[in-house]
PDBQT receptor file of N, H, CA, C and O in Angstrom, charges set to zero:
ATOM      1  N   UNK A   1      66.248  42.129 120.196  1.00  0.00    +0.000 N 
ATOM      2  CA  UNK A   1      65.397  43.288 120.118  1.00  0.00    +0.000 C 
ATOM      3  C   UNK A   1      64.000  42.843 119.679  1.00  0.00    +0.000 C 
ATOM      4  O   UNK A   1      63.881  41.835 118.982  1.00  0.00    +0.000 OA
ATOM      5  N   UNK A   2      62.803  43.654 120.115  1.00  0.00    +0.000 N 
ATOM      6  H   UNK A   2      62.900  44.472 120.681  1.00  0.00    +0.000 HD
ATOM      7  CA  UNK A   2      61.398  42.507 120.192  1.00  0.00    +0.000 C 
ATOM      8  C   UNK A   2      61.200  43.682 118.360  1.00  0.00    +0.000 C 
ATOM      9  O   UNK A   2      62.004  44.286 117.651  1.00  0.00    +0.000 OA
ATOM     10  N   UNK A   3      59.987  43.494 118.331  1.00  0.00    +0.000 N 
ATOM     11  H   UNK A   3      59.334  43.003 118.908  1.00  0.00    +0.000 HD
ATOM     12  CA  UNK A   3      59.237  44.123 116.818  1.00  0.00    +0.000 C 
ATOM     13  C   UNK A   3      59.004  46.171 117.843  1.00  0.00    +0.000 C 
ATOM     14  O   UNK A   3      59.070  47.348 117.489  1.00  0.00    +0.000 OA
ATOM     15  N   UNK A   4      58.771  45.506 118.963  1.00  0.00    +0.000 N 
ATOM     16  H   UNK A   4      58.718  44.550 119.251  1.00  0.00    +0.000 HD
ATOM     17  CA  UNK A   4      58.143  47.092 119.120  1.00  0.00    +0.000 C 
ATOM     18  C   UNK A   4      59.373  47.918 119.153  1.00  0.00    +0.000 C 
ATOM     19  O   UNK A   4      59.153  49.032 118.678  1.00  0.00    +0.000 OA
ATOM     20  N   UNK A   5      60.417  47.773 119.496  1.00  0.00    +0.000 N 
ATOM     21  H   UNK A   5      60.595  46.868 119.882  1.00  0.00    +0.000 HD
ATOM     22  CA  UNK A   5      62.057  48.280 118.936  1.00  0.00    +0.000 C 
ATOM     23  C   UNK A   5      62.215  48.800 117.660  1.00  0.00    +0.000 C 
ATOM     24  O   UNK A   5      62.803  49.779 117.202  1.00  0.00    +0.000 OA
ATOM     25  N   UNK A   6      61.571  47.935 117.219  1.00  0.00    +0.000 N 
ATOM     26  H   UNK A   6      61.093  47.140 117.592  1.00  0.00    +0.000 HD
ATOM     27  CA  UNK A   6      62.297  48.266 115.394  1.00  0.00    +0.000 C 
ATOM     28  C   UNK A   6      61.125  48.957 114.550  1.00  0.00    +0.000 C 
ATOM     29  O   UNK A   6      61.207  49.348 113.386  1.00  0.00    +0.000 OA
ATOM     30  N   UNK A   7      59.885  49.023 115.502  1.00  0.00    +0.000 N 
ATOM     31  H   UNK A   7      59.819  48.705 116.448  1.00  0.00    +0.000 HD
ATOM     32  CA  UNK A   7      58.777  50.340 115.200  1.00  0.00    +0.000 C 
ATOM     33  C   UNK A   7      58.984  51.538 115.355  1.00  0.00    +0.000 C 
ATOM     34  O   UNK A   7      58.793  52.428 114.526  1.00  0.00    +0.000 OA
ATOM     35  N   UNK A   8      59.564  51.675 116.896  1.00  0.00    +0.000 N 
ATOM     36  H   UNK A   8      59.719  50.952 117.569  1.00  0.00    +0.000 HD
ATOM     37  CA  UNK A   8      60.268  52.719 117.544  1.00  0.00    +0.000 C 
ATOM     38  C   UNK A   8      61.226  53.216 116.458  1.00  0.00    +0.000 C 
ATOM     39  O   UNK A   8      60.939  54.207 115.786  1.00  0.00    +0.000 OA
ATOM     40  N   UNK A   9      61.909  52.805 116.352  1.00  0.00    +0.000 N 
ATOM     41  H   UNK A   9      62.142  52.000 116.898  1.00  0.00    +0.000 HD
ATOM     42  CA  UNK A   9      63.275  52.892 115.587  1.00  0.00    +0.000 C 
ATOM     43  C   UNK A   9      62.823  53.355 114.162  1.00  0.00    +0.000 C 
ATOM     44  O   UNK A   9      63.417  54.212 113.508  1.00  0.00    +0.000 OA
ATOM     45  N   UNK A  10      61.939  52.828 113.845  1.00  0.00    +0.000 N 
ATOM     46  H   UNK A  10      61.456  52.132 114.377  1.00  0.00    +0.000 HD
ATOM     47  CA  UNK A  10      61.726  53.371 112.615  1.00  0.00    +0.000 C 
ATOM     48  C   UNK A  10      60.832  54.828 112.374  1.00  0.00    +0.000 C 
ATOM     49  O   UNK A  10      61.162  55.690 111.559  1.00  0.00    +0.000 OA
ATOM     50  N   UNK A  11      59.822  54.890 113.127  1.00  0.00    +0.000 N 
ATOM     51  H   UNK A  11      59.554  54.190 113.789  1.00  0.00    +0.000 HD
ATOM     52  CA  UNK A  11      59.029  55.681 113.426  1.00  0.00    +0.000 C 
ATOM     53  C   UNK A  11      60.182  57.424 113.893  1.00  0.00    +0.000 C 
ATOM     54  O   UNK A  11      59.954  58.568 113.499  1.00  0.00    +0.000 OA
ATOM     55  N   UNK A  12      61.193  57.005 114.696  1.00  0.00    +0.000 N 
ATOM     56  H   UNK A  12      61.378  56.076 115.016  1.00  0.00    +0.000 HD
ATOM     57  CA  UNK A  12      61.991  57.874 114.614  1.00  0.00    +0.000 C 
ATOM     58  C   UNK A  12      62.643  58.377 113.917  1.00  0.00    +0.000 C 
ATOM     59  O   UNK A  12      62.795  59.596 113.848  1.00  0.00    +0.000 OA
ATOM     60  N   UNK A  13      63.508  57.029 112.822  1.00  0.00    +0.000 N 
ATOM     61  H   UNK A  13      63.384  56.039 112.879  1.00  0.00    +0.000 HD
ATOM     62  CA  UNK A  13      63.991  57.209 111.486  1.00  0.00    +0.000 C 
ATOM     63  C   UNK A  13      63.065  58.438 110.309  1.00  0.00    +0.000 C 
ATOM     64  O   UNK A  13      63.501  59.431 109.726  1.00  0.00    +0.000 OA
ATOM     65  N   UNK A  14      61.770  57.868 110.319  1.00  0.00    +0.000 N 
ATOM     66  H   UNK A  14      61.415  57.061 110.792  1.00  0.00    +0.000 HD
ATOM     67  CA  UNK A  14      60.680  58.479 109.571  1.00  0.00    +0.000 C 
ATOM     68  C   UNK A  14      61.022  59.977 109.590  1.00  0.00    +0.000 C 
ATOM     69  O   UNK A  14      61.413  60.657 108.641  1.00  0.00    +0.000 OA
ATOM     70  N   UNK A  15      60.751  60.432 111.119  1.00  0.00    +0.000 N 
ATOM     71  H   UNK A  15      60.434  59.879 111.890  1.00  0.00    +0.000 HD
ATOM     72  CA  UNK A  15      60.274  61.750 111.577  1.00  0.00    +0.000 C 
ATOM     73  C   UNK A  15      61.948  62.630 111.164  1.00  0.00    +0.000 C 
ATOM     74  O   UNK A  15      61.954  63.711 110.575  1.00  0.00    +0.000 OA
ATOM     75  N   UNK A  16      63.279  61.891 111.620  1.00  0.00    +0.000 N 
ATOM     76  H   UNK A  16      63.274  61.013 112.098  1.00  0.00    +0.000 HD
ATOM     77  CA  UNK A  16      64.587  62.771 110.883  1.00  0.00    +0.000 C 
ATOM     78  C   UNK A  16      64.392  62.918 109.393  1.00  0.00    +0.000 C 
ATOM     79  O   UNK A  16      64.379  63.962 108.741  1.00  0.00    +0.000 OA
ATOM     80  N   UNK A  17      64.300  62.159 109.140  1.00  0.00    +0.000 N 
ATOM     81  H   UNK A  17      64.310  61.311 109.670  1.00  0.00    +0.000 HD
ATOM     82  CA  UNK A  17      63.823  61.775 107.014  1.00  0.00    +0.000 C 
ATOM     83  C   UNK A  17      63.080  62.795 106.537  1.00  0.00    +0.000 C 
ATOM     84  O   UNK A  17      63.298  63.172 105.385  1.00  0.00    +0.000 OA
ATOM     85  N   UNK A  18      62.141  63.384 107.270  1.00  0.00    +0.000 N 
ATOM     86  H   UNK A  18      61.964  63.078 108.205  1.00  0.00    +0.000 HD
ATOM     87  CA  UNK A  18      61.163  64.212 106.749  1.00  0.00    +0.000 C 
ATOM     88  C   UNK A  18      61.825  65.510 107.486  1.00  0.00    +0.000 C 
ATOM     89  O   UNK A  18      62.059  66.223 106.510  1.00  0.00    +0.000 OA
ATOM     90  N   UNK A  19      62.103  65.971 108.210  1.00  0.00    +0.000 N 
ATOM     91  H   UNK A  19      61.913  65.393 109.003  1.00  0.00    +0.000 HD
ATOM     92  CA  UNK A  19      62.658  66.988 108.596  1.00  0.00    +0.000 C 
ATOM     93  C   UNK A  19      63.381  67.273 107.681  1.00  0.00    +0.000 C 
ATOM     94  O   UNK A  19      63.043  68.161 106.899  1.00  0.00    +0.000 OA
ATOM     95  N   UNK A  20      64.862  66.426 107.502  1.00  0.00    +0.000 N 
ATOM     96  H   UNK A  20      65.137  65.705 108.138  1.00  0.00    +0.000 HD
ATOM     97  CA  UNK A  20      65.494  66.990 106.655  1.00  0.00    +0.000 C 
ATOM     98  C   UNK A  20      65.205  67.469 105.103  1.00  0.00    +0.000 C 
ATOM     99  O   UNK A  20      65.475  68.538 104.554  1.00  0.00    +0.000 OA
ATOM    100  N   UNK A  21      64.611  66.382 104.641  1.00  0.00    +0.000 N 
ATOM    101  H   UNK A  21      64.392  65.514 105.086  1.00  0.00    +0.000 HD
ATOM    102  CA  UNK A  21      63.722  66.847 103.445  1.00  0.00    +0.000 C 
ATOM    103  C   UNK A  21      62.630  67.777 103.250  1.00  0.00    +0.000 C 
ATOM    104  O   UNK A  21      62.475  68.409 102.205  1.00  0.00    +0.000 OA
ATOM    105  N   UNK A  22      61.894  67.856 104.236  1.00  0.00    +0.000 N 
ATOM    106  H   UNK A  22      62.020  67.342 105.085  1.00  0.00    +0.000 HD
ATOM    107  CA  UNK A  22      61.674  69.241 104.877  1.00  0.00    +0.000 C 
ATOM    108  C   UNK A  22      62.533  70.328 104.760  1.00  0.00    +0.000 C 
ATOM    109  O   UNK A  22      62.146  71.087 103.872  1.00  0.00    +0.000 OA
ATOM    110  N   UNK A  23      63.296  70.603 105.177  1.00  0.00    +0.000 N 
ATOM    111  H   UNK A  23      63.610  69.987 105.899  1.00  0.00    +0.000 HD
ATOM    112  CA  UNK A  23      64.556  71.775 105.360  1.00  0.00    +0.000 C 
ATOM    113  C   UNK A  23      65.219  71.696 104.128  1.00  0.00    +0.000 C 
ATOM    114  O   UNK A  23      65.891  72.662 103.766  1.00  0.00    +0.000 OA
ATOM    115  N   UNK A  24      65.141  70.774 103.482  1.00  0.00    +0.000 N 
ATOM    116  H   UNK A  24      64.596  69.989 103.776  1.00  0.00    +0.000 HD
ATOM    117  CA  UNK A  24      65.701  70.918 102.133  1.00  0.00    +0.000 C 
ATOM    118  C   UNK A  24      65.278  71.393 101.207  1.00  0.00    +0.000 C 
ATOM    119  O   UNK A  24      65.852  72.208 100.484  1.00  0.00    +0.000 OA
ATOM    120  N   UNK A  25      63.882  70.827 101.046  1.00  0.00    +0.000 N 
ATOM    121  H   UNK A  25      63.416  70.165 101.634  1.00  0.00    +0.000 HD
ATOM    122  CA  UNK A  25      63.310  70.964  99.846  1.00  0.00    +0.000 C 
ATOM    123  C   UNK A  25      61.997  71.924  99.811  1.00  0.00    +0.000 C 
ATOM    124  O   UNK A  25      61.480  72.255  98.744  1.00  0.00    +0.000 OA
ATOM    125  N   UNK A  26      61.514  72.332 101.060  1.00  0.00    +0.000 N 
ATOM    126  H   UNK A  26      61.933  72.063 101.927  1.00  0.00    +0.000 HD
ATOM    127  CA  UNK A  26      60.460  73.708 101.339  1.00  0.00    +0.000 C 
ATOM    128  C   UNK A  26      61.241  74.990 102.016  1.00  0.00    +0.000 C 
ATOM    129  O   UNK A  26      60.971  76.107 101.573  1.00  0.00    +0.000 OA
ATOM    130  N   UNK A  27      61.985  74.889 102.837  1.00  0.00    +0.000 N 
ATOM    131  H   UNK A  27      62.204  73.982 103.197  1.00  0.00    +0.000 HD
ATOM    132  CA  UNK A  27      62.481  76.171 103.602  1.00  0.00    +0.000 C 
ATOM    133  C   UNK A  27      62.900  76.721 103.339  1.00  0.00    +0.000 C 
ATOM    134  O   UNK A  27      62.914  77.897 103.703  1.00  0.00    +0.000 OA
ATOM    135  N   UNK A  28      63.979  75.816 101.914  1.00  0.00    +0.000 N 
ATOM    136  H   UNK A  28      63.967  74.861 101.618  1.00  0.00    +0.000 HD
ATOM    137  CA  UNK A  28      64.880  76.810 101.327  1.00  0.00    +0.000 C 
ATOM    138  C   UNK A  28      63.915  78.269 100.509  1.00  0.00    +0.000 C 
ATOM    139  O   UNK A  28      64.091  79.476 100.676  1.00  0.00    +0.000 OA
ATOM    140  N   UNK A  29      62.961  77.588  99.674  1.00  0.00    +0.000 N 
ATOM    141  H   UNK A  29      62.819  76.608  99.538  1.00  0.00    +0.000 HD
ATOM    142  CA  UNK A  29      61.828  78.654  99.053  1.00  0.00    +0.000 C 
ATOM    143  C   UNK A  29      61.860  79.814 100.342  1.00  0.00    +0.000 C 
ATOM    144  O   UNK A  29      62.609  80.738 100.025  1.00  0.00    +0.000 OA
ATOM    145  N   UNK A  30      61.458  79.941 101.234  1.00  0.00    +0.000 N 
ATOM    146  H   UNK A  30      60.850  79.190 101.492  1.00  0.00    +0.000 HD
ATOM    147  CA  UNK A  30      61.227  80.437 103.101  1.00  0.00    +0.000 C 
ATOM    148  C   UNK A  30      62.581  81.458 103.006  1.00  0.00    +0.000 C 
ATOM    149  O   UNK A  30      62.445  82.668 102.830  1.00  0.00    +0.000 OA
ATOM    150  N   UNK A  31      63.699  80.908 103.123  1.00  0.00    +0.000 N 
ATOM    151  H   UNK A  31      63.810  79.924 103.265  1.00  0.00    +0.000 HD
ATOM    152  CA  UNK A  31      64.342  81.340 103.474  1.00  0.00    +0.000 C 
ATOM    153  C   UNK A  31      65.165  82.363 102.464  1.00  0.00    +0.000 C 
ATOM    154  O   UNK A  31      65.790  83.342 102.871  1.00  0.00    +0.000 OA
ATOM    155  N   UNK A  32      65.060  81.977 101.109  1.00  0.00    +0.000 N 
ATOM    156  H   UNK A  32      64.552  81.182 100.778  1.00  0.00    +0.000 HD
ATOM    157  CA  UNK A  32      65.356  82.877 100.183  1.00  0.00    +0.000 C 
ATOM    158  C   UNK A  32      64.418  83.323  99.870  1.00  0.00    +0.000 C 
ATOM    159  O   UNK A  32      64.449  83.394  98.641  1.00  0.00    +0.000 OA
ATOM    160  N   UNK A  33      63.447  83.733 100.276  1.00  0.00    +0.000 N 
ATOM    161  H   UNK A  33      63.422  83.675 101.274  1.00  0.00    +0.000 HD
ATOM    162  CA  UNK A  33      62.002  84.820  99.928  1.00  0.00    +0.000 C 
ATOM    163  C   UNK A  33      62.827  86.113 101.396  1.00  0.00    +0.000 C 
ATOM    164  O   UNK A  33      62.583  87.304 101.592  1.00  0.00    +0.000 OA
ATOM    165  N   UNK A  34      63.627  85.324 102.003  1.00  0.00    +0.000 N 
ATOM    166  H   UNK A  34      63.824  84.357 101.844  1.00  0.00    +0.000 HD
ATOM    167  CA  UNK A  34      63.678  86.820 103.288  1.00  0.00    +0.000 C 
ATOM    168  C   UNK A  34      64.847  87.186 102.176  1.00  0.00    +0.000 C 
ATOM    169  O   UNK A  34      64.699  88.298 101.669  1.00  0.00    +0.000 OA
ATOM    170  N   UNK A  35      65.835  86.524 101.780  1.00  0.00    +0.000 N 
ATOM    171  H   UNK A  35      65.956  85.621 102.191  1.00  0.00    +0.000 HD
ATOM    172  CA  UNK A  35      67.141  87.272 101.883  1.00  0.00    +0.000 C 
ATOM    173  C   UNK A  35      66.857  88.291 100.669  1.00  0.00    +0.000 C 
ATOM    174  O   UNK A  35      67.761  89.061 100.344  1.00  0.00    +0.000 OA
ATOM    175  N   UNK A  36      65.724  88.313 100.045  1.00  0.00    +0.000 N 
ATOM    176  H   UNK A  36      64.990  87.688 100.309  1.00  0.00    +0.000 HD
ATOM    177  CA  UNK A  36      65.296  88.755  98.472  1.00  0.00    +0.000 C 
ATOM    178  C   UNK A  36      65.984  88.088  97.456  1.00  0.00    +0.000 C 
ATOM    179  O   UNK A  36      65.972  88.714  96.396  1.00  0.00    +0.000 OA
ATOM    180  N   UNK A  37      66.217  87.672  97.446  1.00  0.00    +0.000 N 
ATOM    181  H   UNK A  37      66.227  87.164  98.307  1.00  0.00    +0.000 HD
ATOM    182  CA  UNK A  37      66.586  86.857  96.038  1.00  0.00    +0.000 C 
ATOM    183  C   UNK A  37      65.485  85.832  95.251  1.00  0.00    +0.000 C 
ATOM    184  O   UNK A  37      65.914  85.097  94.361  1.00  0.00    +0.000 OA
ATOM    185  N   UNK A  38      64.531  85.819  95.495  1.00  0.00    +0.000 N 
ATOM    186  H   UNK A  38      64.183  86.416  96.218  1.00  0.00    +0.000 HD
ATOM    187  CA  UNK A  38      63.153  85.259  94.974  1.00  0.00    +0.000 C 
ATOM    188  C   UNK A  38      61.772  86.266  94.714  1.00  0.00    +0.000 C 
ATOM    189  O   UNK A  38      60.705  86.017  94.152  1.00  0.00    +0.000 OA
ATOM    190  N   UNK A  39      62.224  87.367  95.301  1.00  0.00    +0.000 N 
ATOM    191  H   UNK A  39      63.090  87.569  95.757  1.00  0.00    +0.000 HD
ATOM    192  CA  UNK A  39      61.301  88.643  95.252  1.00  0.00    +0.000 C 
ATOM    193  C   UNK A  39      60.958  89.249  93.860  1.00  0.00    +0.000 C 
ATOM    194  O   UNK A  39      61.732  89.858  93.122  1.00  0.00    +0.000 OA
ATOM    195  N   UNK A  40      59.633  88.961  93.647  1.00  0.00    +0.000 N 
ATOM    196  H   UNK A  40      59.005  88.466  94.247  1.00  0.00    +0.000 HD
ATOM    197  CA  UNK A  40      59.252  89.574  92.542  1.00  0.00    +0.000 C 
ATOM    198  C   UNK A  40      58.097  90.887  92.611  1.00  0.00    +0.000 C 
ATOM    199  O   UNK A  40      57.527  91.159  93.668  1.00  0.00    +0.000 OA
ATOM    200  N   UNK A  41      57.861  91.607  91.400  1.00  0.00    +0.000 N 
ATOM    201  H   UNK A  41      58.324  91.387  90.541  1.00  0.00    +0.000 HD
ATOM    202  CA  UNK A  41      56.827  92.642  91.509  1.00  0.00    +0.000 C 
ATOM    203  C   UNK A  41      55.789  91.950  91.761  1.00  0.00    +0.000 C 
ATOM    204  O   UNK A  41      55.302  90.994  91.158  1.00  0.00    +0.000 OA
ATOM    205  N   UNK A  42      55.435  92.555  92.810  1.00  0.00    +0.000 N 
ATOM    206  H   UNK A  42      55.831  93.332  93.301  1.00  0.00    +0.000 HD
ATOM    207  CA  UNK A  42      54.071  92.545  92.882  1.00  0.00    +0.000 C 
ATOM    208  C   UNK A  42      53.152  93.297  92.581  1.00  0.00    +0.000 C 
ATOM    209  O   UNK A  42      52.064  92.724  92.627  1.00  0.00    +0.000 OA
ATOM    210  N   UNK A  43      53.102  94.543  92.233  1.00  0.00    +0.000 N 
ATOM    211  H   UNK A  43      53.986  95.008  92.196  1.00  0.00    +0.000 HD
ATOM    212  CA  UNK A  43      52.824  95.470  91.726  1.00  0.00    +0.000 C 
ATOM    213  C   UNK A  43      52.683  94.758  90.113  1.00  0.00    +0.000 C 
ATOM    214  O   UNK A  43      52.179  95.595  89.365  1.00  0.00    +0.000 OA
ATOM    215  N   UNK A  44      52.867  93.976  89.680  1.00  0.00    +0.000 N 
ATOM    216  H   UNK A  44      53.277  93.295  90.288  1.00  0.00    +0.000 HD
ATOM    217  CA  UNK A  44      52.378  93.327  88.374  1.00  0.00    +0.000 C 
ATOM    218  C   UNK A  44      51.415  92.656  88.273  1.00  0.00    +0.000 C 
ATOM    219  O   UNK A  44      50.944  92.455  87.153  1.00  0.00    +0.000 OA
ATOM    220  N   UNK A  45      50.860  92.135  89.359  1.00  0.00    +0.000 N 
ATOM    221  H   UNK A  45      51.242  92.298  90.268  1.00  0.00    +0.000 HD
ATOM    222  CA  UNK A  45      49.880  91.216  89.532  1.00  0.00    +0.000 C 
ATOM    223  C   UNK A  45      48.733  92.455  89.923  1.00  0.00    +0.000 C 
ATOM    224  O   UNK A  45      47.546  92.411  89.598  1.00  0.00    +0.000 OA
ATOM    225  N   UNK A  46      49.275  93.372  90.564  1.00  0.00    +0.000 N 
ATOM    226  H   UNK A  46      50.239  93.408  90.827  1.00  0.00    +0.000 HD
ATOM    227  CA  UNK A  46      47.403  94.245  91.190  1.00  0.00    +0.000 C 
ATOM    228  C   UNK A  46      47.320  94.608  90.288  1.00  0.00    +0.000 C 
ATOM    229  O   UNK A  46      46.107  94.630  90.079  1.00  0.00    +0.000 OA
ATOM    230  N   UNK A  47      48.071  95.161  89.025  1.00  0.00    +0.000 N 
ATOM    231  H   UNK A  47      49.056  95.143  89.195  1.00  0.00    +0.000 HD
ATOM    232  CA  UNK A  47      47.744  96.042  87.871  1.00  0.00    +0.000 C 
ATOM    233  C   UNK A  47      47.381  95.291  86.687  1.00  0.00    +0.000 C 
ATOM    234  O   UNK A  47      46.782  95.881  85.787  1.00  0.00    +0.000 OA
ATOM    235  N   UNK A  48      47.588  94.410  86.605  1.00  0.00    +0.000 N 
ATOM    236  H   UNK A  48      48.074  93.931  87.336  1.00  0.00    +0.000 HD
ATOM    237  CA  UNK A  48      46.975  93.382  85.283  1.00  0.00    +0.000 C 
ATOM    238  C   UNK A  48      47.318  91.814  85.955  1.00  0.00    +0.000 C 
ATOM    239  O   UNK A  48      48.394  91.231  86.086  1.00  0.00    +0.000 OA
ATOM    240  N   UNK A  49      45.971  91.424  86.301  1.00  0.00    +0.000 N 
ATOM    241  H   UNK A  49      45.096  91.898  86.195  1.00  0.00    +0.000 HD
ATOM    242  CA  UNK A  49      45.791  90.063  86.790  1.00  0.00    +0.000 C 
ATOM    243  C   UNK A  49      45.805  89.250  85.701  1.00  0.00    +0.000 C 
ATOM    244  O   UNK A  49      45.087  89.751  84.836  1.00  0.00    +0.000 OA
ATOM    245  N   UNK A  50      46.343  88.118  85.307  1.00  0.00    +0.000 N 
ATOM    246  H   UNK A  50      46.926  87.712  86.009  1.00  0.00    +0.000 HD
ATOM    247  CA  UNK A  50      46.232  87.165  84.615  1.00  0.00    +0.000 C 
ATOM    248  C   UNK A  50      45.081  86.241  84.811  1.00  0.00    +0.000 C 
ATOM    249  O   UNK A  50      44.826  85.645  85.857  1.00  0.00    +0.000 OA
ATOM    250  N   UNK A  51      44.267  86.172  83.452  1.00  0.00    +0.000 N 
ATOM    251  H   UNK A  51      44.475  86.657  82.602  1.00  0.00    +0.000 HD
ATOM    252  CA  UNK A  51      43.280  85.504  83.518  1.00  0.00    +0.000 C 
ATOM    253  C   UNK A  51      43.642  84.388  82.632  1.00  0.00    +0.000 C 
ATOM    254  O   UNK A  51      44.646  84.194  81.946  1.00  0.00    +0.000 OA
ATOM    255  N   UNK A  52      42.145  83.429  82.893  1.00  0.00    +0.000 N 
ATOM    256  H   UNK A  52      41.329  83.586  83.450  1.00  0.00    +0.000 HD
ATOM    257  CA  UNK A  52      42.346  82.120  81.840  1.00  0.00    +0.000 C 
ATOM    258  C   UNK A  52      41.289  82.596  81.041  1.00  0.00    +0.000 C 
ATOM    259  O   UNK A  52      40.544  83.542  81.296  1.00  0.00    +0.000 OA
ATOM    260  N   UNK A  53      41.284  81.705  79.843  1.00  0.00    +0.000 N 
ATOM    261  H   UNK A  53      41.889  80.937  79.636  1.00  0.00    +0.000 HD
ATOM    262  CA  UNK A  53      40.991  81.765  78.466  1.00  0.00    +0.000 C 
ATOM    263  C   UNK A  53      39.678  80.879  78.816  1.00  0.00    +0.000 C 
ATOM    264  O   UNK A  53      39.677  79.772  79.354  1.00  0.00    +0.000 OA
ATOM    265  N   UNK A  54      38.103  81.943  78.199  1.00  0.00    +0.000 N 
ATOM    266  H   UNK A  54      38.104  82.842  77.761  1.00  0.00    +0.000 HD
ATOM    267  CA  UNK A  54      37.179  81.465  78.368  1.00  0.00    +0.000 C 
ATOM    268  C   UNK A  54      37.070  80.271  77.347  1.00  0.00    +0.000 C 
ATOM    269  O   UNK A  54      37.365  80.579  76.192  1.00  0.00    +0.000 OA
ATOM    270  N   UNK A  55      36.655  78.803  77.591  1.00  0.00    +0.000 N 
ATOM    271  H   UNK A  55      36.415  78.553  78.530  1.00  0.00    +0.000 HD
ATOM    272  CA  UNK A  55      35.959  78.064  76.409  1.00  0.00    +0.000 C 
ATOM    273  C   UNK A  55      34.975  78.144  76.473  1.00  0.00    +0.000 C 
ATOM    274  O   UNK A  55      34.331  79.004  77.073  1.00  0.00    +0.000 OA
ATOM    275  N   UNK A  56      34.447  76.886  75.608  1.00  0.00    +0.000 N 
ATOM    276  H   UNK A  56      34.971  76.187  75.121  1.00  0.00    +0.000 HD
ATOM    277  CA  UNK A  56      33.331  76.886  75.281  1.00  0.00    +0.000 C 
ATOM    278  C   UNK A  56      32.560  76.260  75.786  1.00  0.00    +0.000 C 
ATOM    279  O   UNK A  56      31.371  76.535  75.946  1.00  0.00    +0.000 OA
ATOM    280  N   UNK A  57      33.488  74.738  76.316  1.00  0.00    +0.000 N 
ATOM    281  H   UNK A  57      34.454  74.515  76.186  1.00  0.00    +0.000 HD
ATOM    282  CA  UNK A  57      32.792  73.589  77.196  1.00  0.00    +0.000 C 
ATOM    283  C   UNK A  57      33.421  73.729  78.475  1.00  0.00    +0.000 C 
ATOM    284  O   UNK A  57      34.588  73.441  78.744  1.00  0.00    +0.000 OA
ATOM    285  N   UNK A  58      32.423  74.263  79.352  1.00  0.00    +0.000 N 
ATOM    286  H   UNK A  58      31.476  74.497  79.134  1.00  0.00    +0.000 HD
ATOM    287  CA  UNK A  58      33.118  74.221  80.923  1.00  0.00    +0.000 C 
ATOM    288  C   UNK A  58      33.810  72.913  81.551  1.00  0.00    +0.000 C 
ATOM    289  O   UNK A  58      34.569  72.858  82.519  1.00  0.00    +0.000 OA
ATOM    290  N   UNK A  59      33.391  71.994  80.823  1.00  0.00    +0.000 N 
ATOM    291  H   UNK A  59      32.775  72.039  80.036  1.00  0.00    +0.000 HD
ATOM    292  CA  UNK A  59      34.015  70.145  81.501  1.00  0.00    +0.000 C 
ATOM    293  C   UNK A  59      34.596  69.660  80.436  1.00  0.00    +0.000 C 
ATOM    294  O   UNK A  59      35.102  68.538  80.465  1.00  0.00    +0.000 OA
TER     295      UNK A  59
């Protein structure tokens, strides 16, 4: 098998690797935001926004 084989090969490897970790580790957030089980008020946030704490030294 030459080097450009085992680029191929890997380059493919790469792209399953990230899919699945993909689908694992972002979609699930995705997919339990439909079923509601991650659903929060929102109606808490338009009615009292959380602010940060002015200092003194901007930097």
């Amino acid at each position: 098998m030459s080097k450009k084989t085992f680029y191929l090969l890997g380059i493919v490897l790469t792209i399953i690797l990230g899919t699945i970790l993909y689908y694992f580790l972002c979609c699930s957030v995705c997919c339990n935001a439909e079923k509601g089980a991650n659903n929060q008020d929102e109606t808490e946030s338009v009615v009292s926004p959380k602010l940060k704490e002015i200092t003194k030294n901007a930097f």
